[in-house]
Short mmCIF file of the C-alpha atoms (twelve columns), coordinates in Angstrom:
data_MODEL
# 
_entry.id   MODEL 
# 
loop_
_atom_site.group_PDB 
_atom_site.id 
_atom_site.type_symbol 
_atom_site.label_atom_id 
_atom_site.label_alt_id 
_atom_site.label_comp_id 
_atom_site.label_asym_id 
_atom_site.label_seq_id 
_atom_site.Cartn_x 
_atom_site.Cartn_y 
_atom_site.Cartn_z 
_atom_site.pdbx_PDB_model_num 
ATOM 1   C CA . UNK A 1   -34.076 11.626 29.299 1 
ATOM 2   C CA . UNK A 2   -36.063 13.318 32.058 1 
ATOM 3   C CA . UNK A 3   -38.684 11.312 31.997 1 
ATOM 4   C CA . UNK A 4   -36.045 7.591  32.233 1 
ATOM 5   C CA . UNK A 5   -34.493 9.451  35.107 1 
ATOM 6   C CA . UNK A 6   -38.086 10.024 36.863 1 
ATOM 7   C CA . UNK A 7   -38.535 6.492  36.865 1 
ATOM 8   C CA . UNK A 8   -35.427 5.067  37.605 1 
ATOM 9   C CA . UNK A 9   -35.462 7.528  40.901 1 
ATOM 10  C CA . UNK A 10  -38.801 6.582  41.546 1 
ATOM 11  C CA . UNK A 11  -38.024 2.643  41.570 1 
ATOM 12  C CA . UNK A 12  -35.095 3.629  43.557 1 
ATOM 13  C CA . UNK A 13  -36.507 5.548  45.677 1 
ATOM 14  C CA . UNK A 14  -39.147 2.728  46.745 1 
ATOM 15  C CA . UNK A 15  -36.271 0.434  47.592 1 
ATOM 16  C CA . UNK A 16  -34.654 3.077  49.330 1 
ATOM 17  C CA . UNK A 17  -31.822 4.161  47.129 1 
ATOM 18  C CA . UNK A 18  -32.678 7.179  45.621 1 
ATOM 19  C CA . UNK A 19  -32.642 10.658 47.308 1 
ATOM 20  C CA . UNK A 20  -36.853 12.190 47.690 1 
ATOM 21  C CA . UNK A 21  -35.199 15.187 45.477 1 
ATOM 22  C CA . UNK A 22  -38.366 17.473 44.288 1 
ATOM 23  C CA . UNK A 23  -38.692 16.867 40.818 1 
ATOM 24  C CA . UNK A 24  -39.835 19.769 38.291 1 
ATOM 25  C CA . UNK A 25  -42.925 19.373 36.572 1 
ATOM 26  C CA . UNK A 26  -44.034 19.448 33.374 1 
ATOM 27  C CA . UNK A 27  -47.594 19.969 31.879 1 
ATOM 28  C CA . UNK A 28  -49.186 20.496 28.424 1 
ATOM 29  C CA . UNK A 29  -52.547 22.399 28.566 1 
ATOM 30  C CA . UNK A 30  -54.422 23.325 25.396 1 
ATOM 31  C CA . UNK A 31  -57.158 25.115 24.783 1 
ATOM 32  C CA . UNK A 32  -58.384 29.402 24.045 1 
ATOM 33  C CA . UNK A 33  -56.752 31.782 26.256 1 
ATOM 34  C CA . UNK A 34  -59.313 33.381 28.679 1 
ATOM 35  C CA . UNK A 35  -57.334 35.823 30.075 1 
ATOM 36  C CA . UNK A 36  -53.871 37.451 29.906 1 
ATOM 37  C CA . UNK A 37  -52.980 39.763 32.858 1 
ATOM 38  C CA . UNK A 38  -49.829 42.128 33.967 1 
ATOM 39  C CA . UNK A 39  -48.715 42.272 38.058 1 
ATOM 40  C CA . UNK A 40  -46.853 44.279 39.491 1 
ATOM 41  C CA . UNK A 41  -42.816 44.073 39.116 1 
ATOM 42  C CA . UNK A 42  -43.066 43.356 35.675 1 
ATOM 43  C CA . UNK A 43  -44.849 39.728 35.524 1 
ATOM 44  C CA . UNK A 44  -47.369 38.414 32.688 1 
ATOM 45  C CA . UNK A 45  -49.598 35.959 33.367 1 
ATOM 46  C CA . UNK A 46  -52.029 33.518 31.004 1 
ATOM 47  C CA . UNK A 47  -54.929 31.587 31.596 1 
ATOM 48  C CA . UNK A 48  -56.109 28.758 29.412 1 
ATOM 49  C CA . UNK A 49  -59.720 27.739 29.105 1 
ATOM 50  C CA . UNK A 50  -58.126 24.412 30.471 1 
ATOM 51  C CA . UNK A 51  -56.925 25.962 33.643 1 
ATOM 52  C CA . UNK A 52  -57.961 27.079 36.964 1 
ATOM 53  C CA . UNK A 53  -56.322 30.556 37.569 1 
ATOM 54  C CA . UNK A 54  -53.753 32.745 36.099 1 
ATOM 55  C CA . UNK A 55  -49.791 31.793 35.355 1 
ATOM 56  C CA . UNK A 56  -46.980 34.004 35.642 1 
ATOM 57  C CA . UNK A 57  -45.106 33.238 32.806 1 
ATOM 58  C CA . UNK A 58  -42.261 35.972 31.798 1 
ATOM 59  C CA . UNK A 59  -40.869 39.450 32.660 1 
ATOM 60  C CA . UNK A 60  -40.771 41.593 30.086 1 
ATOM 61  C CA . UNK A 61  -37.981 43.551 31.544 1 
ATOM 62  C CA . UNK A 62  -35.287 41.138 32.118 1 
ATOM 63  C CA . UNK A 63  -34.375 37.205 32.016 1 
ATOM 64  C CA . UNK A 64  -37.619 35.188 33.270 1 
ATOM 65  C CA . UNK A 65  -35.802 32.172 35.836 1 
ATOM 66  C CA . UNK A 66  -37.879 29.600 37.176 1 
ATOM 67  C CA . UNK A 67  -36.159 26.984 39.641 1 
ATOM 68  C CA . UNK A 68  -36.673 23.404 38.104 1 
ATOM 69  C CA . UNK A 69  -37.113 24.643 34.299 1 
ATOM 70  C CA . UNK A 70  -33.430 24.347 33.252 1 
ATOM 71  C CA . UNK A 71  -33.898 27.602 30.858 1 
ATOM 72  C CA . UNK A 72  -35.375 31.258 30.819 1 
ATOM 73  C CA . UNK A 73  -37.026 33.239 28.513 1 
ATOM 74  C CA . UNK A 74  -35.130 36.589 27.853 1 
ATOM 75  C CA . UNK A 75  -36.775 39.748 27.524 1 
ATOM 76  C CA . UNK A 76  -37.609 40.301 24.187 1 
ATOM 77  C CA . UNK A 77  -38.860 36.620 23.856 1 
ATOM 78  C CA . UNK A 78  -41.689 37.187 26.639 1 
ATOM 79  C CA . UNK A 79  -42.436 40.266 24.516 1 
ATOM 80  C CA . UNK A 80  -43.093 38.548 21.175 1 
ATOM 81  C CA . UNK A 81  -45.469 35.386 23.547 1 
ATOM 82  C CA . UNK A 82  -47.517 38.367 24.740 1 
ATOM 83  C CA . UNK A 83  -47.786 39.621 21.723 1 
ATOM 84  C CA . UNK A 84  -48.717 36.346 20.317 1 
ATOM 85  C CA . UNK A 85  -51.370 35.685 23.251 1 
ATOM 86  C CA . UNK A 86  -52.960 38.755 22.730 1 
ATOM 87  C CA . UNK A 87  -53.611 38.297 18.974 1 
ATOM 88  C CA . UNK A 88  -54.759 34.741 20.037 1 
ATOM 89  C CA . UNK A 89  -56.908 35.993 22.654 1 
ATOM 90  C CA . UNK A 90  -58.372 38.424 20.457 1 
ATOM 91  C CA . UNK A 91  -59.222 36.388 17.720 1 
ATOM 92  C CA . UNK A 92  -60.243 33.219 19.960 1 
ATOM 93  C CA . UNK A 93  -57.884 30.701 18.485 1 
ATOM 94  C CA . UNK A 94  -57.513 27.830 20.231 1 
ATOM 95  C CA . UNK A 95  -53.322 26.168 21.377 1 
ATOM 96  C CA . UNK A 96  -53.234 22.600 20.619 1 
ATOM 97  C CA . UNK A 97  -50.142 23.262 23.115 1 
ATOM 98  C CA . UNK A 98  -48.798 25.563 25.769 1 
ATOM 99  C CA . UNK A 99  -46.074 23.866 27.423 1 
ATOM 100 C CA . UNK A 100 -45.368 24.242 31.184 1 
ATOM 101 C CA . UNK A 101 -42.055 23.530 33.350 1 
ATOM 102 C CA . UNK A 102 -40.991 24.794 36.642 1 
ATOM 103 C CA . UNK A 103 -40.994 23.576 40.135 1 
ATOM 104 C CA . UNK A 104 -44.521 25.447 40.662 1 
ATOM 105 C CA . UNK A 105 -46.024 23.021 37.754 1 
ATOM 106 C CA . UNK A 106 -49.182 21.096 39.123 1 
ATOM 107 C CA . UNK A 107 -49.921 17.438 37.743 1 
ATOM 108 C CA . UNK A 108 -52.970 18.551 35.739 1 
ATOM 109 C CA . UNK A 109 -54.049 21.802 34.069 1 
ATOM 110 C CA . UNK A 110 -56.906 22.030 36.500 1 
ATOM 111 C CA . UNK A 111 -54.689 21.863 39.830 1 
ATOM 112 C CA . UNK A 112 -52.961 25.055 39.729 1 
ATOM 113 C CA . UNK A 113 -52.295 27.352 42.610 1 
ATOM 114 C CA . UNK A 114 -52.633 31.033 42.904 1 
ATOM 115 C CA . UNK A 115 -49.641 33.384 42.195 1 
ATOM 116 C CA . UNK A 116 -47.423 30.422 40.224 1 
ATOM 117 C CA . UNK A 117 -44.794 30.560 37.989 1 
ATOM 118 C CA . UNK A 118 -43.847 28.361 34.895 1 
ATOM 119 C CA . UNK A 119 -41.901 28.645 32.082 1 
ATOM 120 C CA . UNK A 120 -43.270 28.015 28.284 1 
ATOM 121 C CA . UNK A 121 -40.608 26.330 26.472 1 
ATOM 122 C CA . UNK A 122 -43.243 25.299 23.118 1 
ATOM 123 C CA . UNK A 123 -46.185 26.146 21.992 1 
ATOM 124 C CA . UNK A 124 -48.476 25.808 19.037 1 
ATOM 125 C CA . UNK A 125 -51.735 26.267 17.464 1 
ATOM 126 C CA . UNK A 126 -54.177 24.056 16.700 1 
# 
């Protein structure tokens, strides 16, 4: 449904109809994790051999929000995806999947900036 919207809003939008509303993004990258990091104030964050830099992607503390996702990922749910990327780091396996929403999302795997946030509603091994 997101996806029909985009495009109606974007033929609107060229004829001047629509409102130039920020859309959230949404990205698929695949590949081995290459490295899983902690910041300060209780943030995770996951790079993919397919990315660029490090994602913050949960707190393990409370409710992870990201404006433009429509969800969050409770506590004990970023606990268990660490968990899971660290076993998956340490035995090299490669996602067929890590999916990406959020406002911060880039268009390609490739494109993101420093100190971003996402949100992973799926995942899944190859």
């Amino acid at each position: 449904m997101k996806k029909i919207t985009k495009r109606i809003c974007l033929g609107l939008t060229l004829a001047g109809l629509c409102s130039t509303q920020a859309l959230a993004g949404e990205l698929t990258c695949s590949g081995t994790i290459e490295s899983l990091g902690y910041h300060a104030n209780n943030k995770f964050m996951i790079k993919l051999s397919s990315m660029n830099t490090l994602v913050f992607f949960c707190n393990p503390e409370e409710n992870w929000i990201v404006p433009g996702a429509g969800y969050q990922t409770g506590a004990e749910s970023c606990k268990m995806m660490y968990s899971t990327f660290l076993a998956a780091k340490t035995l090299k396996t490669s996602f067929g999947g890590i999916y990406f929403d959020g406002d911060d999302v880039p268009a390609s795997c490739d494109k993101w900036e420093s100190w971003k946030s996402a949100n992973i509603r799926f995942y899944q091994f190859k």
